[in-house]
C-alpha positions in Angstrom: 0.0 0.0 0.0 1.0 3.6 -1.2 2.3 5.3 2.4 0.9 8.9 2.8 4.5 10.3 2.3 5.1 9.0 -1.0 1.2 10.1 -1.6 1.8 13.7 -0.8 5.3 13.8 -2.8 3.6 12.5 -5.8 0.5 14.7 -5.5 3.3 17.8 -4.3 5.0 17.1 -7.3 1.8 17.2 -10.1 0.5 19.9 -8.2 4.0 22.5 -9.3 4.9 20.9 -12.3 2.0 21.4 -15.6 3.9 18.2 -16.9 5.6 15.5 -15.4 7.6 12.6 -16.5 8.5 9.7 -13.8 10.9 7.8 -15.7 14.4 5.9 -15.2 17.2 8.3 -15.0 16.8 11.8 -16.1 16.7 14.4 -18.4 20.5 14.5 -18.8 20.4 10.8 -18.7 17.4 8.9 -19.5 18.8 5.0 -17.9 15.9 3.5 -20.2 14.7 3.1 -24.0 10.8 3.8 -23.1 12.3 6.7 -21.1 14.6 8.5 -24.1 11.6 8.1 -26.3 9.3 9.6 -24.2 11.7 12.4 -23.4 12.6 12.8 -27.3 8.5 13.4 -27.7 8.4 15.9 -24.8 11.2 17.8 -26.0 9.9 18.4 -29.0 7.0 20.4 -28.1 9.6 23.1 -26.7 7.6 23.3 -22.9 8.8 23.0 -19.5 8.6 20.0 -18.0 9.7 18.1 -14.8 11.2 15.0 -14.5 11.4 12.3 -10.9 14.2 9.8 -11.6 12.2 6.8 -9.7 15.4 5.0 -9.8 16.3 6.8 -6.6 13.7 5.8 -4.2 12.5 2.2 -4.6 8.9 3.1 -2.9 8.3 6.3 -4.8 9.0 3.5 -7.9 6.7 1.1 -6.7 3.9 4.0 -5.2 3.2 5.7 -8.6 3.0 2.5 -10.1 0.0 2.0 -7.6 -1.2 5.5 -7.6 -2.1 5.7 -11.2 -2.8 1.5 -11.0 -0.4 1.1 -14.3 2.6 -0.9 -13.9 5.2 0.1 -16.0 7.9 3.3 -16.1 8.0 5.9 -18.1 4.6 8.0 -17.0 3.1 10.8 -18.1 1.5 13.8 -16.4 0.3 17.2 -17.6 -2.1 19.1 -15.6 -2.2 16.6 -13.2 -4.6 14.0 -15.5 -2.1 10.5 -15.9 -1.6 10.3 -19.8 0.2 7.1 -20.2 3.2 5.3 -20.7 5.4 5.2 -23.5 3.3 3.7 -26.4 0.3 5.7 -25.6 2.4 8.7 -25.4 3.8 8.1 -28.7 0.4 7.3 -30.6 -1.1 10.2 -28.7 2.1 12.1 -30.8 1.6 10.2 -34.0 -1.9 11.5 -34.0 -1.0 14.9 -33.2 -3.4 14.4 -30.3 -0.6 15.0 -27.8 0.1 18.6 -29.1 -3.0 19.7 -28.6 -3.0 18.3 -24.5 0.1 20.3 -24.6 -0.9 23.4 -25.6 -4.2 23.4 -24.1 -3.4 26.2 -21.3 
């Protein structure tokens, strides 16, 4: 079960950042494939986002997994609504549908 402390970091964390990517590694250094991609998307949009390398904190790993109740790394935030992981994130991109979640201010 998600502890109240990883709770309130993830909800801290969606609640200052318009987009969000948990993900292996960083921005610097993404330490995963689904990560890079994901990043490579993001980027391209030219926004600010935020990243939380979940490799440094094993329950922050395994609480987003529960709090969103999807089981893999990378995930996507903006405005606080889960998106997806990396292949929904990339049709959402192929179908230009992504760009216009983006935008939407």
């Amino acid at each position: 079960m998600i502890s109240d402390t990883i709770r309130t970091k993830i909800t801290d964390t969606l609640q200052h950042n318009r987009i969000v990517l948990f993900m292996k590694g960083d921005k610097a250094q993404p330490m995963c494939g689904f990560s890079a991609q994901v990043l490579h998307i993001l980027n391209s949009y030219n926004q600010d986002y935020a990243t939380v390398n979940i490799l440094e904190d094993w329950e922050l790993r395994e609480g987003i997994k529960e709090y969103t109740n999807w089981p893999t790394i990378p995930q996507l935030y903006i405005d606080q609504t889960f998106i997806g992981g990396c292949d929904i994130t990339m049709e959402l991109h192929r179908k230009g549908e992504l760009k216009k979640i983006i935008e939407k201010e």
